[in-house]
C-alpha positions as CSV (number, residue, x, y, z in Angstrom):
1,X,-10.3,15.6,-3.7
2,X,-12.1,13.3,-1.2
3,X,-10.6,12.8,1.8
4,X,-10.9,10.5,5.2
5,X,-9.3,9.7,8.6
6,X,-9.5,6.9,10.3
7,X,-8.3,6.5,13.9
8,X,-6.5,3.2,14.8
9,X,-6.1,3.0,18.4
10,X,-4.6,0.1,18.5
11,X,-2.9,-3.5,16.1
12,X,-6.4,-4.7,17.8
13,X,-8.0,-1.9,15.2
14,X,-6.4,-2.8,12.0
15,X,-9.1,-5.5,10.6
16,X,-12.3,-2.5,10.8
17,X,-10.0,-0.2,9.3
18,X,-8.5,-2.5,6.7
19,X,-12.5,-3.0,6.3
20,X,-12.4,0.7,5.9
21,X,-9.8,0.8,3.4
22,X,-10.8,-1.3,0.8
23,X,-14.5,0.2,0.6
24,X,-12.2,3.2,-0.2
25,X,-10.2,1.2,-2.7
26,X,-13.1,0.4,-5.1
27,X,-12.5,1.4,-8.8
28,X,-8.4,1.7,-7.7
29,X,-5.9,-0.5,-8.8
30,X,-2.7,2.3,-7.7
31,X,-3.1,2.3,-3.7
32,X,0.2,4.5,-2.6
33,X,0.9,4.3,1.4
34,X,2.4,7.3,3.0
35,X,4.1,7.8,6.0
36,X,7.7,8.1,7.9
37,X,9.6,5.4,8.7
38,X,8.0,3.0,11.6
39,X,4.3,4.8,11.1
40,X,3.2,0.9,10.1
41,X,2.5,1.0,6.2
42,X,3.8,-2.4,5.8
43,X,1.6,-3.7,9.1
44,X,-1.0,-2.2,7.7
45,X,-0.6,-3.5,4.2
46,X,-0.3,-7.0,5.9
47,X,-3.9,-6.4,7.7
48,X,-5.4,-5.1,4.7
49,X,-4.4,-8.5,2.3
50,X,-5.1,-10.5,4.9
51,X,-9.3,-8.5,4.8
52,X,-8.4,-9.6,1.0
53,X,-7.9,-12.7,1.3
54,X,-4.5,-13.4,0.8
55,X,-3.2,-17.0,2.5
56,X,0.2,-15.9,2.5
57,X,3.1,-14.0,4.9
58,X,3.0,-10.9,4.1
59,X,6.4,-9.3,4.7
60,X,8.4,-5.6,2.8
61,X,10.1,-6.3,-0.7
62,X,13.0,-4.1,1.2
63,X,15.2,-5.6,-1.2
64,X,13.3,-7.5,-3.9
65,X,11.2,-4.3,-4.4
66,X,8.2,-6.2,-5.5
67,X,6.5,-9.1,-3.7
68,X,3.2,-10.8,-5.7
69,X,0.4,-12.5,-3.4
70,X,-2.8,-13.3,-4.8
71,X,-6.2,-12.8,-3.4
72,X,-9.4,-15.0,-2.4
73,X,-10.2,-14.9,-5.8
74,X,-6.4,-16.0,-7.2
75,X,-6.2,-12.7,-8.6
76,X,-2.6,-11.0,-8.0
77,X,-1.6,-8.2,-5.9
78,X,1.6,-6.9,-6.0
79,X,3.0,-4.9,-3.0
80,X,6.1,-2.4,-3.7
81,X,8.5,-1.2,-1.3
82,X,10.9,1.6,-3.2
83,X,12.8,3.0,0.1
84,X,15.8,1.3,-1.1
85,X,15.2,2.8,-5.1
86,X,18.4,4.9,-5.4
87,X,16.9,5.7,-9.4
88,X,14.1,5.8,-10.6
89,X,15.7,3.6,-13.5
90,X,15.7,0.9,-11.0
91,X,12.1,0.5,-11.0
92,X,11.5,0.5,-14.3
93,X,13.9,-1.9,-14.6
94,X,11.8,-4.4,-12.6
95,X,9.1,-3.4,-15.0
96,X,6.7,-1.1,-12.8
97,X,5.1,0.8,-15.7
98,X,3.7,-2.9,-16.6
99,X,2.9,-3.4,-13.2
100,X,0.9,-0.1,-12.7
101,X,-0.7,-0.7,-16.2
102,X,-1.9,-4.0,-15.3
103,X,-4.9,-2.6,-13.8
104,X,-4.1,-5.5,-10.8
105,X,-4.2,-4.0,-7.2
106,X,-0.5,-2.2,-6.4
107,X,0.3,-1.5,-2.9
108,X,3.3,1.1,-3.1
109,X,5.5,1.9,-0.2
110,X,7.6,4.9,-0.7
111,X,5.6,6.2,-3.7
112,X,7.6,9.7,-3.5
113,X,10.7,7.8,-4.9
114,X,8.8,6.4,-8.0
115,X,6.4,9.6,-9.0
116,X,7.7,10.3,-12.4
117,X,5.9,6.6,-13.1
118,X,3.1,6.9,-11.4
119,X,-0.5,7.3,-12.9
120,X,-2.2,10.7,-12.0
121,X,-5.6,8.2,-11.0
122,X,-4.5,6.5,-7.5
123,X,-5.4,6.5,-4.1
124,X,-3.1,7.9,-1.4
125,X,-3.1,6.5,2.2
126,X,-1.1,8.3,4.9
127,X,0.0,7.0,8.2
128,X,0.6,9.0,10.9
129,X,2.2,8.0,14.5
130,X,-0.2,9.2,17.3
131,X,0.7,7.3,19.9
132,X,2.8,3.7,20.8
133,X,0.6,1.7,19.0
134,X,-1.9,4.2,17.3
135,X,-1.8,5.6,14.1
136,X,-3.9,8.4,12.3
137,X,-4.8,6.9,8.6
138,X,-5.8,9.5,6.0
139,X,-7.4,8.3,2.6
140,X,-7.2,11.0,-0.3
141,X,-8.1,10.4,-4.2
């Protein structure tokens, strides 16, 4: 397993290590974000679309579960949010498996509530709260 931190001192630090985080992300289409409630996943997931190219707001699928964007290149990205999932049912209701079989970047909030689904072949990115506004981010695969 290869693993790396990055230290984000501050919101002012998110576009270098969004930078960071998608020269991690090459040859990964399952990107699952870690990380207790408030640690920033979905700020972070909005800096790193935004490094991708994406034109649009970028907010949580809370309730939706799945929001699509699509990149500088109009190629989709679909960002999950399964705090909400009371089953796992529920996301393969939405049709996830087709999602993560797409081979189409997936950002996945809450990946814990969706394992059962998920490929073995992803990359894991955990968020941890280290100060106010700083965060320690960890990159495994």
């Amino acid at each position: 397993m290869i693993s790396e931190t990055i230290l984000i001192s501050s919101l002012d630090a998110l576009p270098q290590a969004a930078a960071q985080v998608r020269a991690a992300m090459h040859g990964h289409s399952i990107i699952c974000f870690e990380g207790e409630m408030g640690a920033g996943k979905t700020t972070f997931i909005k800096a790193l679309c935004q490094s991708l190219g994406v034109p649009d707001d970028i907010s949580s699928p809370t309730f939706s579960l799945v929001n699509e964007y699509r990149d500088a290149e109009n190629q989709p990205i679909y960002h999950f949010d399964f705090y909400r999932l009371n089953d796992v049912r529920e996301a393969e209701g939405i049709g996830a498996l087709e999602y993560f079989d797409s081979g189409y970047l997936c950002l996945i909030e809450w990946p814990s509530r969706v394992e059962a689904l998920l490929p073995p072949e992803r990359l894991v990115i955990t968020l941890t709260v280290t100060g106010p506004s700083s965060r320690e981010l960890k990159i495994e695969n």
